[in-house]
C-alpha positions as CSV (number, residue, x, y, z in Angstrom):
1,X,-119.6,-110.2,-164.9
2,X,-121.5,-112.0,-161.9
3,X,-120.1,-115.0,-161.1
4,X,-123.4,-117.6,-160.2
5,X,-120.8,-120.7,-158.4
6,X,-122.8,-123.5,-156.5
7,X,-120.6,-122.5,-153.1
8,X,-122.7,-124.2,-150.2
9,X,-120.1,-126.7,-149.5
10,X,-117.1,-123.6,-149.6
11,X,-115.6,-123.4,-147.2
12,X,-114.2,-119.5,-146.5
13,X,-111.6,-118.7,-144.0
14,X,-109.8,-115.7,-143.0
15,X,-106.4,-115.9,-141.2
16,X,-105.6,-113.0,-139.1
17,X,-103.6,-111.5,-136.9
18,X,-100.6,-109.3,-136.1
19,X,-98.0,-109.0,-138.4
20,X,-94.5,-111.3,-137.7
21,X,-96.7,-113.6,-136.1
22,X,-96.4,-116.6,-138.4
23,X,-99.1,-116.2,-140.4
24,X,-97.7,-115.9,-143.8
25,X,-95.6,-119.7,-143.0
26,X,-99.6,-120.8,-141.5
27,X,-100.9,-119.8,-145.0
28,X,-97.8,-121.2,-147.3
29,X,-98.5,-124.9,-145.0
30,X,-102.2,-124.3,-145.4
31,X,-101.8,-123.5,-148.9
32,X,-100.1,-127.1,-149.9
33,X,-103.0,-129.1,-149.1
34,X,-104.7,-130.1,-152.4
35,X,-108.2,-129.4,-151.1
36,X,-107.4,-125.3,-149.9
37,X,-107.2,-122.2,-152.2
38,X,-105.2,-119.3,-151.3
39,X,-104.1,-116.3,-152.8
40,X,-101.2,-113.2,-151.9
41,X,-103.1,-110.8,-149.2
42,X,-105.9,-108.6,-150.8
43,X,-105.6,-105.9,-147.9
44,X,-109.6,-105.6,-148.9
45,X,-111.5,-104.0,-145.8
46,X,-108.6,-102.1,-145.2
47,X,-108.2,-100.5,-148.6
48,X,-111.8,-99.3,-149.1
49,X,-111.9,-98.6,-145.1
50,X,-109.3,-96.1,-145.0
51,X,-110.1,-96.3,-141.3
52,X,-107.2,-98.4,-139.7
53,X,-105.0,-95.9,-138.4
54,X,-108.7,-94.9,-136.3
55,X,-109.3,-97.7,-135.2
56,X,-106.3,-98.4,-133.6
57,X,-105.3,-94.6,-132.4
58,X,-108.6,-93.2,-131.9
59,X,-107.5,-90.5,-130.6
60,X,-104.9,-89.8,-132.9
61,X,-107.6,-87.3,-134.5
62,X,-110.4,-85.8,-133.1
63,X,-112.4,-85.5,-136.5
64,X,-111.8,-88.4,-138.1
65,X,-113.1,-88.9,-142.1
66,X,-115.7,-90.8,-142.6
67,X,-115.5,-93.0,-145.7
68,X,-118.7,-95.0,-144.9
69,X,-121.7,-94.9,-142.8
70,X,-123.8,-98.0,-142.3
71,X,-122.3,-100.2,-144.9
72,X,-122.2,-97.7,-147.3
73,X,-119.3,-96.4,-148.9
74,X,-120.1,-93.0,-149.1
75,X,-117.2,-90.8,-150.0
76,X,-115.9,-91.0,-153.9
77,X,-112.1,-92.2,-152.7
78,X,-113.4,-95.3,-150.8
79,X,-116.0,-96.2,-153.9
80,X,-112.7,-95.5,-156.1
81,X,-110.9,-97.6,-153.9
82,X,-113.3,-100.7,-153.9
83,X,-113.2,-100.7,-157.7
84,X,-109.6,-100.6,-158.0
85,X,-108.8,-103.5,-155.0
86,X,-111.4,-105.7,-157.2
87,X,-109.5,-105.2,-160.5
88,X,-106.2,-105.9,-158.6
89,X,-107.8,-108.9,-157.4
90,X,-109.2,-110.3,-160.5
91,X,-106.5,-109.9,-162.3
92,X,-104.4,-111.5,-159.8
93,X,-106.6,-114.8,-159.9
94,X,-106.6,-114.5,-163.5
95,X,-110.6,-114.3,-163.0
96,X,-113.1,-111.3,-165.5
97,X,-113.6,-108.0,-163.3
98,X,-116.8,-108.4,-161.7
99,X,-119.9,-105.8,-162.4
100,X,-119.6,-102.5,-160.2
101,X,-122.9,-101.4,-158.9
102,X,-123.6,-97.5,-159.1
103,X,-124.9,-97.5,-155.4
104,X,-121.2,-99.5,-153.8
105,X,-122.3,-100.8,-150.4
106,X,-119.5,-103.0,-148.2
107,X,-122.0,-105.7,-148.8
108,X,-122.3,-105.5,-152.4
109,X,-118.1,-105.3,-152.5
110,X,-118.0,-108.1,-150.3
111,X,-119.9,-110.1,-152.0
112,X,-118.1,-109.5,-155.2
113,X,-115.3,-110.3,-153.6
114,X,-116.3,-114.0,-152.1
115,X,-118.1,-115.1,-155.7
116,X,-114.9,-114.7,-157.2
117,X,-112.9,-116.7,-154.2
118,X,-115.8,-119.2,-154.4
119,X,-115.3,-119.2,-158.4
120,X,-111.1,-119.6,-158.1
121,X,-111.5,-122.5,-155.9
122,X,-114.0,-124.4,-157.1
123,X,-112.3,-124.0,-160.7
124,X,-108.9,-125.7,-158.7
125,X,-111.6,-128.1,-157.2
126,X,-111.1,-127.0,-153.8
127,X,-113.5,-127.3,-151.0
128,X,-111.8,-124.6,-148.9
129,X,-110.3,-121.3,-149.7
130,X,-108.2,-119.3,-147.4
131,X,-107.5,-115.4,-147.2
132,X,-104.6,-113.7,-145.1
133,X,-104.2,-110.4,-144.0
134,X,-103.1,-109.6,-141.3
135,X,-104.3,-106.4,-140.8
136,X,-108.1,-107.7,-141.2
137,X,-107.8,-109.0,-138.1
138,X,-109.2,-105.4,-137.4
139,X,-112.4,-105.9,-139.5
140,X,-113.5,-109.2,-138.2
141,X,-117.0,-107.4,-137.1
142,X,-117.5,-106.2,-141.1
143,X,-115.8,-109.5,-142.3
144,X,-118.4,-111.6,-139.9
145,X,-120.7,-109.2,-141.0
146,X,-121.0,-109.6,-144.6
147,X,-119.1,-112.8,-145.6
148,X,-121.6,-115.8,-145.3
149,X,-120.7,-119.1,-143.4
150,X,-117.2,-117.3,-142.8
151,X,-114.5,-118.9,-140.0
152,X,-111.8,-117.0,-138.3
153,X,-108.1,-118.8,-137.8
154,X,-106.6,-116.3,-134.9
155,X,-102.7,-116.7,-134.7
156,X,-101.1,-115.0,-131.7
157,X,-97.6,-114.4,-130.5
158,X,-96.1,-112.1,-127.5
159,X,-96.4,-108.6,-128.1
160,X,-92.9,-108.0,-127.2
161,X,-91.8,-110.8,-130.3
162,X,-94.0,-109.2,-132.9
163,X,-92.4,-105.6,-132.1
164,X,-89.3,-106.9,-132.0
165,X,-90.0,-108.5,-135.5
166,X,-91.1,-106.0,-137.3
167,X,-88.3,-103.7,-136.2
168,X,-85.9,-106.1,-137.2
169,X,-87.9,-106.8,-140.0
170,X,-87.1,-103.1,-141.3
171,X,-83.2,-103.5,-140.3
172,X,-83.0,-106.4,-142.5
173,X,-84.7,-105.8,-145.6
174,X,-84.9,-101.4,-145.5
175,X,-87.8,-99.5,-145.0
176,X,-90.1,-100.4,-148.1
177,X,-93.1,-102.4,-148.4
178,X,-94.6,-104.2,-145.6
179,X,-91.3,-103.3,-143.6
180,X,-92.0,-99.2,-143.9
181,X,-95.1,-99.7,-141.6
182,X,-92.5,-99.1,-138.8
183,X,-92.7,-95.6,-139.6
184,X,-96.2,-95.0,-137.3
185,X,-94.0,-95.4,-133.8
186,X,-93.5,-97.4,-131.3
187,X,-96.6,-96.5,-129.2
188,X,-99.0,-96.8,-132.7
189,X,-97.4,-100.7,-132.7
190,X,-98.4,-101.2,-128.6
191,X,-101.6,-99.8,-129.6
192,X,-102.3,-102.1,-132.7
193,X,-101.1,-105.4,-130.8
194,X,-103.1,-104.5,-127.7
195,X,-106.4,-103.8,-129.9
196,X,-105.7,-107.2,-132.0
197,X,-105.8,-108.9,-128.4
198,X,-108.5,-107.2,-127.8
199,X,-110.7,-108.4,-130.7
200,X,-108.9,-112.4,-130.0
201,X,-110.5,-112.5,-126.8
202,X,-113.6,-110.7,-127.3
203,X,-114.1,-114.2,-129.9
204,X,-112.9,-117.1,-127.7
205,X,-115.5,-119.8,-127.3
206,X,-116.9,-119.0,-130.8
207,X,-117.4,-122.3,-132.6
208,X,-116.5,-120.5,-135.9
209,X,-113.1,-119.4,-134.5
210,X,-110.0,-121.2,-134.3
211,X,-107.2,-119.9,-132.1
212,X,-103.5,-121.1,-132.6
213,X,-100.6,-119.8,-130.8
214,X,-96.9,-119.5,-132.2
215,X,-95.4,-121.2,-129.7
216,X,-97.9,-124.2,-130.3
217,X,-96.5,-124.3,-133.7
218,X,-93.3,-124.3,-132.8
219,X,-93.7,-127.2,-130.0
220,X,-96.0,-129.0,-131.6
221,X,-96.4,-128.3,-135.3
222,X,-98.1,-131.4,-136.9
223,X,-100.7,-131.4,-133.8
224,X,-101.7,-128.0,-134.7
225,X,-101.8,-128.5,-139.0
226,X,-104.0,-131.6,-138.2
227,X,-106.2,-129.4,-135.7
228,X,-106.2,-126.4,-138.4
229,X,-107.3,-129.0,-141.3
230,X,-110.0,-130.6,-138.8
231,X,-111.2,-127.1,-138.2
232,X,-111.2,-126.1,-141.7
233,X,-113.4,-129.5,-142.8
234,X,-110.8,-130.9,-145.2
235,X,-108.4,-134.4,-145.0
236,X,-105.5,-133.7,-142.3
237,X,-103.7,-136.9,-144.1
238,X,-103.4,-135.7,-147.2
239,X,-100.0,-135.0,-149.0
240,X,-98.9,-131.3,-149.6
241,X,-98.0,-130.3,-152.3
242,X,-94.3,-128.9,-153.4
243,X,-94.0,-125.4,-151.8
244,X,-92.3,-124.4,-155.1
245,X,-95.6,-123.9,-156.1
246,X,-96.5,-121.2,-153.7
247,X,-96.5,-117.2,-154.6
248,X,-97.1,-115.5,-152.3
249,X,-95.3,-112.2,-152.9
250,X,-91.8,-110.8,-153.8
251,X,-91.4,-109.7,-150.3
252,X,-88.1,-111.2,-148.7
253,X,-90.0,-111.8,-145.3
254,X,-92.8,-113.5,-147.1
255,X,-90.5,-116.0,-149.2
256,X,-88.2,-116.7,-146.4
257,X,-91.8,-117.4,-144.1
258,X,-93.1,-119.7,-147.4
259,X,-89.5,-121.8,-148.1
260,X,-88.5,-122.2,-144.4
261,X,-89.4,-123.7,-140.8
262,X,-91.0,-121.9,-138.3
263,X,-88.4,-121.5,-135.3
264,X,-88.3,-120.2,-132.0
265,X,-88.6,-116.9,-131.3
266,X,-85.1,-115.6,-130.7
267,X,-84.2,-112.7,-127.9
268,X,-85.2,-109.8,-129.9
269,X,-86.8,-107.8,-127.7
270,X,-83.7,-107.9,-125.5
271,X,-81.0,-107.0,-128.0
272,X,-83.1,-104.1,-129.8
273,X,-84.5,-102.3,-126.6
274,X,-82.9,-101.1,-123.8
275,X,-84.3,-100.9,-119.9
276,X,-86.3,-98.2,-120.2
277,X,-88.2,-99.2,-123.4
278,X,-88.6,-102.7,-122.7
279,X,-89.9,-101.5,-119.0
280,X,-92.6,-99.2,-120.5
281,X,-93.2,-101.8,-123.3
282,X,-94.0,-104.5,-120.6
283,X,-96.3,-101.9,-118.5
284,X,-98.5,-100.9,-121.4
285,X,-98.9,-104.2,-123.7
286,X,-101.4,-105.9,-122.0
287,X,-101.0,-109.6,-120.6
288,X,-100.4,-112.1,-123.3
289,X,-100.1,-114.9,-120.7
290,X,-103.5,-114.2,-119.1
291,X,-105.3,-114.2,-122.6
292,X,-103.5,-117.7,-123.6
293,X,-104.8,-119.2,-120.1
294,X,-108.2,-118.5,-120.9
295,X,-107.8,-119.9,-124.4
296,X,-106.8,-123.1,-122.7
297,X,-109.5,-122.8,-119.9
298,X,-111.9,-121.8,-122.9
299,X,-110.8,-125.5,-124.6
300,X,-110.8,-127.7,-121.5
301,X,-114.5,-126.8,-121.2
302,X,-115.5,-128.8,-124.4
């Protein structure tokens, strides 16, 4: 089936960024407002990728698979992949499996996968619908690439918080799910947060990017929801609705992000590192405080 959905008012929006860095409790807020579709992560560009370990180790492997080439999804697993990620999708939003070319292309996926977003929220009457994974913060390039009219939300927190997170993350609720990506190391997690800062400041000052940092949110929270909805094109005054109503996962970190307030960050880092870790942490994440500033410098200039 081909969906045909009169979307030139849709809004779409991708949330990204690291993981335990607020974005599932961004998306649950986001979420409420009656004009905003959202749905569980989808892990899309990363499924039929099968390039993320890559692109942040490069050189982890020095011949690397190559599951696509120019848009094209080339190798059988990756093609499989896309038509299995598309059923798991469908069915989620309760929506008829969409045709499958012959010839799969990351456009052609793509664009199967926005008509039936587009489809799902216009059938809720939405004007908006927002998409959360952290790890496609990763695939902006593709996701600019080949999702029309698309917007970026960037969240960012310290690098030293979102280790320190997802290790306690995996001490709280074992090593399964989300939690087990602990596994790849220490030095894989520096590398992924340094590449994800990477990609943030390579898109400041690009109108179709919004940037939010935790500790905004934490300060300031009904500034930034207002900003977010401005952004986003929808009414910053209207009510939410009941977060009961959210599902976002069986995951304990996600419905403890979805049910409860964002807080401060508390001294992690400190109590799960010792000296010589957090010393060689600090001298290879790169500098969270000079990306912020030029956020800010970036926003006084408009």
């Amino acid at each position: 089936m081909r969906f045909r959905t009169d979307a030139k008012d849709m809004q779409r929006i991708f949330l990204v960024g690291c993981p335990r860095s607020g974005t599932t409790f961004v998306q649950a807020t986001l979420a409420r407002h009656p004009q905003i579709f959202s749905l569980p992560e989808t892990s899309f560009f990363e499924n039929i990728l099968l390039d993320l370990d890559r692109r942040v180790h490069p050189q982890a492997s020095a011949r690397p698979v190559a599951y696509h080439r120019n848009g094209w999804l080339v190798r059988t697993r990756s093609r499989r992949r896309a038509r299995a990620a598309l059923t798991t999708i469908a069915a989620g939003l309760g929506s008829a499996t969409p045709t499958f070319l012959r010839c799969w292309s990351l456009q052609a996926g793509t664009q199967a996968l926005v008509d039936m977003l587009d489809h799902s929220a216009a059938a809720q009457g939405c004007q908006a619908w927002l998409e959360k994974t952290p790890n496609h913060v990763h695939y902006v390039e593709e996701i600019r690439r080949y999702v029309p009219g698309v917007k970026f939300i960037h969240l960012l927190r310290n690098g030293e918080d979102v280790i320190a997170s997802t290790l306690d993350a995996v001490m709280r609720y074992g090593n399964r799910g989300a939690a087990s990506a602990f596994d790849r190391g220490l030095s894989w997690w520096v590398d992924y947060w340094n590449r994800a800062m990477t990609i943030h400041r390579a898109c400041v000052g690009q109108p179709e990017h919004c940037f939010v940092f935790y500790e905004d949110l934490v300060a300031d929270f009904e500034n930034e929801r207002r900003r977010l909805c401005k952004f986003i094109g929808v009414d910053s005054d209207c009510d939410l609705q009941s977060a009961q109503e959210l599902n976002f996962g069986e995951e304990p970190w996600l419905k403890s992000a979805v049910s409860g307030r964002l807080l401060p960050a508390r001294p992690k880092f400190d109590a799960l590192f010792g000296p010589k870790l957090q010393q060689w942490m600090r001298s290879h994440l790169l500098d969270y405080g000079e990306l912020r500033a030029e956020f800010l410098a970036t926003q006084a200039l408009r």
